[in-house]
C-alpha positions as CSV (number, residue, x, y, z in Angstrom):
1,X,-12.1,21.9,-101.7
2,X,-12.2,25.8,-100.5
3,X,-14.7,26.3,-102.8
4,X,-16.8,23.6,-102.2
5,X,-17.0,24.9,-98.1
6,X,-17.1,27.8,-98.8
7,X,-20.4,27.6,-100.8
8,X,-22.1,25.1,-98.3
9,X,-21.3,28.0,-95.4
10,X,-23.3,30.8,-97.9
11,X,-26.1,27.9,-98.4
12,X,-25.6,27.0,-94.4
13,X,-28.6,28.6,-92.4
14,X,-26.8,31.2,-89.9
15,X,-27.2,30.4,-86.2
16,X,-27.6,33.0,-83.9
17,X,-26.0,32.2,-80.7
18,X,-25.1,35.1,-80.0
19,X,-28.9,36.3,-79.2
20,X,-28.5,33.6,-76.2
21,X,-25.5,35.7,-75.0
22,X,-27.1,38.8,-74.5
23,X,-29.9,37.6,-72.9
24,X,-27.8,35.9,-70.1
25,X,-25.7,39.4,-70.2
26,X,-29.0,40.8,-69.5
27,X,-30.4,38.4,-66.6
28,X,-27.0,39.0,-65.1
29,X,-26.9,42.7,-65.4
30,X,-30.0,42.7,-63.8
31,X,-28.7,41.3,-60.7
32,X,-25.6,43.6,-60.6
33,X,-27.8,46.4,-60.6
34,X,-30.3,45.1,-58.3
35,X,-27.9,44.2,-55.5
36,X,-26.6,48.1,-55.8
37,X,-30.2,48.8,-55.3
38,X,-31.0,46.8,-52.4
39,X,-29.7,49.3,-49.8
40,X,-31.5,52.2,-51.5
41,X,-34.8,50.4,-51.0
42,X,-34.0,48.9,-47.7
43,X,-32.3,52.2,-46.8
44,X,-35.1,54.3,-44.5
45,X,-36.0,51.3,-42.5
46,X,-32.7,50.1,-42.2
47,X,-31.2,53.7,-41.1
48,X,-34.3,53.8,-38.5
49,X,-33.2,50.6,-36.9
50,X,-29.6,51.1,-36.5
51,X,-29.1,55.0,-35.9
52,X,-27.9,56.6,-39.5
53,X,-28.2,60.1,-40.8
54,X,-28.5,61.8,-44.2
55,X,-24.1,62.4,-44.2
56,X,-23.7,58.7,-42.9
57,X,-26.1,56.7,-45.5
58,X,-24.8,58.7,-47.8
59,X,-21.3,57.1,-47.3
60,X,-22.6,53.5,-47.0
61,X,-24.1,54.4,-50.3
62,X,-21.0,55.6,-52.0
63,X,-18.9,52.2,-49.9
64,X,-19.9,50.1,-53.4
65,X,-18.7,52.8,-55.4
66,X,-15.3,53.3,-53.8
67,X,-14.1,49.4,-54.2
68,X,-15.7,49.4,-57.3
69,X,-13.7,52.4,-58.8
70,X,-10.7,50.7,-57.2
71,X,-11.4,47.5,-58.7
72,X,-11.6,48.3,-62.7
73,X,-8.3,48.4,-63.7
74,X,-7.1,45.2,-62.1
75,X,-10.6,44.0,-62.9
76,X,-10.0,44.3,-66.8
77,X,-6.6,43.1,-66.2
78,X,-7.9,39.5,-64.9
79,X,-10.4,39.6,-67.9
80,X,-7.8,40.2,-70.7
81,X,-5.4,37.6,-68.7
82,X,-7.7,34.7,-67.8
83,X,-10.9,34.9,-70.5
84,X,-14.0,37.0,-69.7
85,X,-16.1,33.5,-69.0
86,X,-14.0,32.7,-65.3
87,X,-13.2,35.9,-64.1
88,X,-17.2,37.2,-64.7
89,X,-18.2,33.7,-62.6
90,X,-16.3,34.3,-59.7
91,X,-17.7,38.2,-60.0
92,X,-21.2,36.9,-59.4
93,X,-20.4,34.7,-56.9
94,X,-18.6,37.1,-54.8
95,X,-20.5,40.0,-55.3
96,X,-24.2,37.6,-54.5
97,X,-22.2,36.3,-51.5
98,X,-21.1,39.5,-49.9
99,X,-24.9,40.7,-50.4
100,X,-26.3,37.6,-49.1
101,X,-24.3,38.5,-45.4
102,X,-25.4,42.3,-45.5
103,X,-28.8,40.7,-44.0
104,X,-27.1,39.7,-40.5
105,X,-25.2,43.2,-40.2
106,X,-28.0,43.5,-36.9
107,X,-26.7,40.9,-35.4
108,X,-24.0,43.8,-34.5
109,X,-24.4,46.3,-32.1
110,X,-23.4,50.3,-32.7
111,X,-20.8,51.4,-34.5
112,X,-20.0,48.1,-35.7
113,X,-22.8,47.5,-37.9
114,X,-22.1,51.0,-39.8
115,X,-18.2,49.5,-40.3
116,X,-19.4,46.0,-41.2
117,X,-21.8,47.5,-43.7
118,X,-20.1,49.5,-44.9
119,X,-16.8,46.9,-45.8
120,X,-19.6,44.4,-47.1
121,X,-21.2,47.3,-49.4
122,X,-16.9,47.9,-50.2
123,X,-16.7,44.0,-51.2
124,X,-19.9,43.8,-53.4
125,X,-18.1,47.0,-55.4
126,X,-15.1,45.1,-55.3
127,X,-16.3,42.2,-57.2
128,X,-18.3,43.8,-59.4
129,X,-15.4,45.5,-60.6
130,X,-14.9,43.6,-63.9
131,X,-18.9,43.3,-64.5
132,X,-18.9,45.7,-67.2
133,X,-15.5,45.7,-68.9
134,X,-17.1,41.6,-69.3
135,X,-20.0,42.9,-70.9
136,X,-18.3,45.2,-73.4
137,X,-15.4,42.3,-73.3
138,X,-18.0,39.7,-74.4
139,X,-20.3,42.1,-77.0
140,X,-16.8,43.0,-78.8
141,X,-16.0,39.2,-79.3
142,X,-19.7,38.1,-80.3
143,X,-21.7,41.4,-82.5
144,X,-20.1,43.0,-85.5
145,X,-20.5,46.5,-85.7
146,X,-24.1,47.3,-86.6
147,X,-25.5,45.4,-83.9
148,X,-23.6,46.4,-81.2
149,X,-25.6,49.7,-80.6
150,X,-28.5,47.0,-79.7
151,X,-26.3,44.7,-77.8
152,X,-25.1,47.1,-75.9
153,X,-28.1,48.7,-75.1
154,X,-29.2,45.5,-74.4
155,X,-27.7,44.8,-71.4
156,X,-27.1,48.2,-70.6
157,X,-31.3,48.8,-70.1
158,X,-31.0,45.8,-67.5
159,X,-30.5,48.2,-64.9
160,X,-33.7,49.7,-65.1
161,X,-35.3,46.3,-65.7
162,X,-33.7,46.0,-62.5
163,X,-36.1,48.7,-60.5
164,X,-39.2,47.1,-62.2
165,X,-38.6,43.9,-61.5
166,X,-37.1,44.5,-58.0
167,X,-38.1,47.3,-56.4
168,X,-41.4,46.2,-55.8
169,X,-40.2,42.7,-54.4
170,X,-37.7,44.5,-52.2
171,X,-40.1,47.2,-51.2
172,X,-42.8,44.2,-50.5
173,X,-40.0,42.5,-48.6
174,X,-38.9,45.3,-46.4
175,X,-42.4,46.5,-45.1
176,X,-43.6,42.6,-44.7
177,X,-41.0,40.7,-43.3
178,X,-38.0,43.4,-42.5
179,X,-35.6,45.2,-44.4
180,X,-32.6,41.6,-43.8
181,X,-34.8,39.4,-46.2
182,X,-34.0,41.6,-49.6
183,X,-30.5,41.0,-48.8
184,X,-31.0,37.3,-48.4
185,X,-33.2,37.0,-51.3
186,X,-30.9,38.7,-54.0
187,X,-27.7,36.8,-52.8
188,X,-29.3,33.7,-52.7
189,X,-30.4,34.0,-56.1
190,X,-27.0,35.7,-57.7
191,X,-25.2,32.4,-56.1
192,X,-27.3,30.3,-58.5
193,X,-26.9,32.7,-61.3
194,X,-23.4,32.3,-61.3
195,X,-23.8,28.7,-62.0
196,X,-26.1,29.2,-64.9
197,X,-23.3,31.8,-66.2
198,X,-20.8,28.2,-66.4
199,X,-23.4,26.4,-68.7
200,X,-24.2,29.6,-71.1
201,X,-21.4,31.7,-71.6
202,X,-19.2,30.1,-74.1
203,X,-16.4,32.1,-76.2
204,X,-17.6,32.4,-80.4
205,X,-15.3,29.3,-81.7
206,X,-15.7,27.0,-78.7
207,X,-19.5,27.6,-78.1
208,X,-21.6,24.4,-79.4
209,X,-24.6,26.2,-80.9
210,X,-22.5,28.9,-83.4
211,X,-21.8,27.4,-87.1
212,X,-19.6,28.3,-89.5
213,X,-22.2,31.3,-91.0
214,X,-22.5,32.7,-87.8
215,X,-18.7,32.9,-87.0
216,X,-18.2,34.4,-90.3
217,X,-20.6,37.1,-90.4
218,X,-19.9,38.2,-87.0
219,X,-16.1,38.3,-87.8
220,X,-16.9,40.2,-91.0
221,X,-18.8,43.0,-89.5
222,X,-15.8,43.6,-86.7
223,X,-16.6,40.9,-84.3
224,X,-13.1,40.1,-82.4
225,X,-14.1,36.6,-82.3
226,X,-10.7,35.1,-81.3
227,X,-10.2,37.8,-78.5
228,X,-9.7,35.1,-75.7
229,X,-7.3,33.1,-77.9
230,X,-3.6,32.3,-78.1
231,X,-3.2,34.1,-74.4
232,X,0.3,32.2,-74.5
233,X,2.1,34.2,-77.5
234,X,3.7,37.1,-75.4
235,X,4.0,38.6,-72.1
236,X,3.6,42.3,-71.6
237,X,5.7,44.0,-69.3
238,X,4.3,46.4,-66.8
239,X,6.4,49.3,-68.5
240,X,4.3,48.1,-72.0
241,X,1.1,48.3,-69.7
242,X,1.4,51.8,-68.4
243,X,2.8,53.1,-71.6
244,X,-1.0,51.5,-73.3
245,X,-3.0,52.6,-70.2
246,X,-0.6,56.6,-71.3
247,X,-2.0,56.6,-74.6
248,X,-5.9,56.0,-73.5
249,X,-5.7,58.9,-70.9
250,X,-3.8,61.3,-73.4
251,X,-6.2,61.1,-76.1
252,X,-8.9,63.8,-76.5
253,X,-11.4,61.5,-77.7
254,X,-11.2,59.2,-74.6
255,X,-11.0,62.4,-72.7
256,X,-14.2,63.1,-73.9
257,X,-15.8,59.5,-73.0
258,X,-14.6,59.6,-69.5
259,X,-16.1,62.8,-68.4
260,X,-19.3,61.9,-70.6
261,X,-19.8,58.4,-68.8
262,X,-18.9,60.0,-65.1
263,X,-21.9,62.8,-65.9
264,X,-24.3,60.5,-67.0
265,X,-23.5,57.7,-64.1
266,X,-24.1,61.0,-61.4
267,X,-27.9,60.2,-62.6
268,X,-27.4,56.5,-62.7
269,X,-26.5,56.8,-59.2
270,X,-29.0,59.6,-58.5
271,X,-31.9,57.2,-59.3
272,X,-30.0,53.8,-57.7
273,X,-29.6,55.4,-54.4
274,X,-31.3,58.5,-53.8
275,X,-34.7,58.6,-55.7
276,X,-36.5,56.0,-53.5
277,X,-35.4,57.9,-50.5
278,X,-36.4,61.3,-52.5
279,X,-39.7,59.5,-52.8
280,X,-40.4,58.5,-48.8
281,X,-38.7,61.6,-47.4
282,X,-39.6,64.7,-49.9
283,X,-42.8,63.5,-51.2
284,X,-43.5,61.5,-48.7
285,X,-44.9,58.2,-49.6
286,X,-44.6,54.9,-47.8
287,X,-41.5,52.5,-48.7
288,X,-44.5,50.4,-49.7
289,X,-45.8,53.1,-52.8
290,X,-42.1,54.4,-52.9
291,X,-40.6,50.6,-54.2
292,X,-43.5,50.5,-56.4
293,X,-43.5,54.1,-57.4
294,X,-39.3,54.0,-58.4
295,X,-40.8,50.8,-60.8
296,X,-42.6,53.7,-63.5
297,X,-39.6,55.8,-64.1
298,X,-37.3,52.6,-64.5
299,X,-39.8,50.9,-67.0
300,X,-39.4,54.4,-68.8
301,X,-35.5,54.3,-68.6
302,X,-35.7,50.4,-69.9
303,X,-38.1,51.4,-72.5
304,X,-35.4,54.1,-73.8
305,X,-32.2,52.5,-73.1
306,X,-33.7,49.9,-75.9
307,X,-34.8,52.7,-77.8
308,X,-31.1,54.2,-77.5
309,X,-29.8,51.1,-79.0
310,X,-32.2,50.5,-81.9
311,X,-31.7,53.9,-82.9
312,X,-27.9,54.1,-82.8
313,X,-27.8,51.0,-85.1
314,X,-30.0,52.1,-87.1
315,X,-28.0,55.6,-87.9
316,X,-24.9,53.4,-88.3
317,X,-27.0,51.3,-90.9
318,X,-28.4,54.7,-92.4
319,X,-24.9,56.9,-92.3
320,X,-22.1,54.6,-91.6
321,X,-21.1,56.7,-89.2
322,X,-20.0,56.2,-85.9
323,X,-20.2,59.6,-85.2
324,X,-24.1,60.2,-86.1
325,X,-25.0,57.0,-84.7
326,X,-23.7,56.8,-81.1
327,X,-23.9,61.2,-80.6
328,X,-27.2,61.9,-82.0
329,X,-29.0,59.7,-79.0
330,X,-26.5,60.8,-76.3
331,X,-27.3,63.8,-76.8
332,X,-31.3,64.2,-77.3
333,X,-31.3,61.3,-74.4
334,X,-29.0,64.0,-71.8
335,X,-31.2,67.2,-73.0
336,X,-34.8,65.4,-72.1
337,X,-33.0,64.1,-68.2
338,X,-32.8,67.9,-67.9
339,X,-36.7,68.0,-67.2
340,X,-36.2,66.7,-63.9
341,X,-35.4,70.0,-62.3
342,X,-39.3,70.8,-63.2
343,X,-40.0,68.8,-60.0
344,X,-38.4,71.5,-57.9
345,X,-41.5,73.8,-59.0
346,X,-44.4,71.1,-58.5
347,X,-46.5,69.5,-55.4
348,X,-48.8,67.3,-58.0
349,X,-47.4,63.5,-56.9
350,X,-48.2,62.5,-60.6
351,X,-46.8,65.5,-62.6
352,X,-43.1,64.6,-59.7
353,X,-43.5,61.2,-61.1
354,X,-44.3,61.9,-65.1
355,X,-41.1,64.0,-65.0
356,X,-39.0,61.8,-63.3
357,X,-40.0,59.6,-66.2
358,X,-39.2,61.8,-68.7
359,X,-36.0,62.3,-67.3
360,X,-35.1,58.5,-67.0
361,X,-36.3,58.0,-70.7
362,X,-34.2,60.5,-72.1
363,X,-31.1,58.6,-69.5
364,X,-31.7,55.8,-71.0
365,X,-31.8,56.5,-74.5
366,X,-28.1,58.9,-74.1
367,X,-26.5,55.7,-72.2
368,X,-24.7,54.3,-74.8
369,X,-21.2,54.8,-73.3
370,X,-20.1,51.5,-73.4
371,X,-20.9,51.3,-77.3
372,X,-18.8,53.7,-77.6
373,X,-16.4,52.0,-75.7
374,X,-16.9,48.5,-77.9
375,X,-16.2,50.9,-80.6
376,X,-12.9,52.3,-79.5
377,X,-11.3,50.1,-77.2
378,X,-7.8,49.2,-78.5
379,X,-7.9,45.3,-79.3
380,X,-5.2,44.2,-77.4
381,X,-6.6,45.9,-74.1
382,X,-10.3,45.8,-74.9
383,X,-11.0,45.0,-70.8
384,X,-8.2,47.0,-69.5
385,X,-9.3,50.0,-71.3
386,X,-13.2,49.4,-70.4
387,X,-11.9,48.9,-66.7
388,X,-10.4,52.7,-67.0
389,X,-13.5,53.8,-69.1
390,X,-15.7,52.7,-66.1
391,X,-13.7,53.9,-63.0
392,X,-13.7,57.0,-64.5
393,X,-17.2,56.8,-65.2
394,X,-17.9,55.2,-61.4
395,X,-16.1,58.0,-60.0
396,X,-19.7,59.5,-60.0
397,X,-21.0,56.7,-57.5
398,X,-18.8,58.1,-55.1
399,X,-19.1,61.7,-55.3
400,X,-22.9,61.8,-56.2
401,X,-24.4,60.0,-52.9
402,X,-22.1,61.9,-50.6
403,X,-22.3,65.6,-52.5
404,X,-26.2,64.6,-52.6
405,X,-26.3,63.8,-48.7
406,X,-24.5,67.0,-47.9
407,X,-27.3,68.7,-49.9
408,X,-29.8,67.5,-48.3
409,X,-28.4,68.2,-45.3
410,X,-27.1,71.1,-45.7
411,X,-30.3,73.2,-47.4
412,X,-32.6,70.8,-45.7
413,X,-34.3,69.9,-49.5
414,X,-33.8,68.0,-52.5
415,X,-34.1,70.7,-54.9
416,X,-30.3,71.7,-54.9
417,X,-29.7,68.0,-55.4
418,X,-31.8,67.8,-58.8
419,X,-30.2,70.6,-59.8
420,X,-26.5,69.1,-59.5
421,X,-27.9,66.0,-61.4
422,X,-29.1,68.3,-64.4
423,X,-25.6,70.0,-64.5
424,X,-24.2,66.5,-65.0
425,X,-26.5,65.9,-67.6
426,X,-25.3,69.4,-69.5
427,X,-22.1,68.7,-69.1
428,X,-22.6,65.6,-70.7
429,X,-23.7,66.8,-73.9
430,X,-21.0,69.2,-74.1
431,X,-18.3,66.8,-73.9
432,X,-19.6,64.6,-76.8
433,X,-20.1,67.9,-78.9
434,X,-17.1,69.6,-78.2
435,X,-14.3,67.2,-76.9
436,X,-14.9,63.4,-78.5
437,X,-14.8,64.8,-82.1
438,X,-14.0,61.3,-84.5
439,X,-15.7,58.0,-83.0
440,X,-12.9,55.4,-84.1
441,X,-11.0,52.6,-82.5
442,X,-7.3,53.8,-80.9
443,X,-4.8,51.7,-82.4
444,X,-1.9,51.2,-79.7
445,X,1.5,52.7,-80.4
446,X,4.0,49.9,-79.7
447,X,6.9,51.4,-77.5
């Protein structure tokens, strides 16, 4: 009878479900990273109209950042202890809802709209927080190892998708009808998203549109398709949980990812907050041109964070190795973001712009972190250990917008702030060469 099921799963036409899941990974990423943006595009207008300087925007930027970095341990906790598919639902809701309110901070006067937006830019962070140890949660479960790269990539590239889709809308919005309507806009459309999320987002054995063939390849090439399983079998005691949480943040290799991620998110964060600002204040175009103008170096970023992936996979297709397959991008990607500081030594708006394409090409393209994290993360705590991976990494939206705004206050000019965004990139590439060493999954030491 085995053999008989067996052969009509080989002669079974594979579904691919799991396509589905990364696009609605995608759509959602997309709305993570464009209610982060919605304060760098509203920023200029908004600071006009209720009294803040370089130092204090620069703190409402980093407000996400701090709840965020707060949030990713417990955040990966609720995902490895209720399921990936609830905790990410009430993540968008939240996080839409919280940017859905920033619109009425003005009915506030003084000091009490900088507190209030400030705790609502906190709360979005705050809810975020398990966003992306879902997404590397959910691509673990669903792609076996040599599509991952793309997968990852995949949703990954959504943040620059993000500038060209909205950027323009919220730079339309803010000059046409005032800088509250981006806020209502985006977190009235992440409360509907979050509904979608319920319909799609299935685990592999209990979605309706995965066979048999499907299930098995995926399982065969290092899917953990029964991650969300069998929750019930044993409780770990908080002693177990530190000892686990010990072993990630004592090994060289994780070492290595950690300070990688955190340099490459100090240009994530660069571009998410700063650059539009960059764009209105030191080259001084209108928010108008500015929201339309962040769009070119974001398609380029999108452009190479698919690129990034494709390649990656292909390596690991080519080599088998990890190693080859997620370094060699990271580390061509970090080299060409270096070419930003060229913009320090040019007035030409197009040759600013060309380079701050290059720059978010070669960002995208090196931003594979978190397929390195789908690679590594021990099975037991795969959300856990992507919500260290990433408050590590988000460390970098804290410090970045603040070190930036003292810059720029300080020197009176951006070029000192390009400069400590090219470091990061360096730095970057140094850590995967010389730290990481062996790409392989850490396999947990019982106590």
């Amino acid at each position: 009878m085995d053999s008989i099921s067996s052969a009509a799963s080989t002669v079974q036409k594979r579904t691919n479900a799991r396509y589905w899941i990364v696009v609605m990974l995608f759509i959602v990423t997309s709305f993570n990273y464009g209610d982060r943006a919605t304060i760098a595009i509203a920023g200029s207008a908004m600071s006009k109209d209720i009294g803040l300087d370089p130092v204090g925007l620069g703190y409402i930027f980093s407000a996400f950042s701090w709840a965020y970095v707060i949030g990713q341990i417990p955040g990966g906790w609720l995902l490895d202890r209720f399921g990936s598919k609830r905790v990410y639902f009430w993540s968008i809701f939240l996080w839409s809802l919280f940017t859905l309110l920033q619109g009425f901070v003005d009915l506030l006067s003084g000091f009490s709209i900088i507190v209030t937006l400030f705790m609502l830019r906190f709360m979005v962070g705050l809810a975020e927080a398990p966003s992306f140890p879902g997404n590397s949660r959910i691509v673990a479960a669903w792609f076996p190892a040599q599509e991952r790269g793309t997968a990852v990539a995949i949703f990954n590239s959504a943040q620059y998708f993000a500038t060209v889709i909205f950027a323009p809308i919220m730079g339309w919005l803010t000059s046409e009808v005032g800088w509250a309507h981006v806020f209502w806009f985006m977190g009235g459309l992440g409360i509907i998203i979050s509904f979608i999320w319920l319909k799609v987002i299935h685990d592999p054995n209990d979605h309706p549109g995965v066979n048999k063939a499907e299930l098995e390849y995926m399982e065969q090439g290092g899917a953990l398709i029964n991650m969300d399983m069998k929750k019930a079998e044993r409780k770990v005691s908080w002693a177990e949980k530190k000892a686990q949480i010990k072993q990630l943040i004592t090994s060289r290799m994780m070492i290595g990812i950690y300070l990688g991620q955190y340099c490459i998110n100090a240009l994530t964060y660069f571009f998410i907050t700063w650059f539009p600002v960059y764009l209105v204040q030191a080259r001084g175009m209108s928010i108008l041109k500015a929201g339309m103008v962040a769009s070119i170096p974001a398609i380029c970023g999108f452009l190479g964070g698919v690129l990034g992936g494709i390649i990656s996979d292909w390596l690991m297709r080519k080599t088998g190795s990890l190693n080859i397959a997620r370094k060699t991008p990271i580390v061509l990607g970090m080299l060409l973001s270096i070419t930003m500081v060229v913009c320090n030594y040019v007035d030409t708006e197009w040759v600013v712009v060309f380079f701050m394409a290059l720059a978010f090409f070669g960002k995208g393209i090196g931003a594979l972190g978190w397929a390195v994290m789908a690679d590594t993360a021990p099975k037991e705590i795969s959300g856990l250990s992507g919500g260290l991976f990433n408050m590590f990494g988000n460390i970098s939206g804290i410090v970045t917008p603040v070190v930036i705004g003292y810059i720029i206050a300080t020197t009176g000019s951006y070029n000192g702030a390009l400069i400590y965004v090219c470091i990061h990139a360096f730095v970057a590439v140094m850590s995967y060469l010389v730290l990481v060493r062996d790409i392989k999954r850490i396999e947990l030491k019982p106590l």
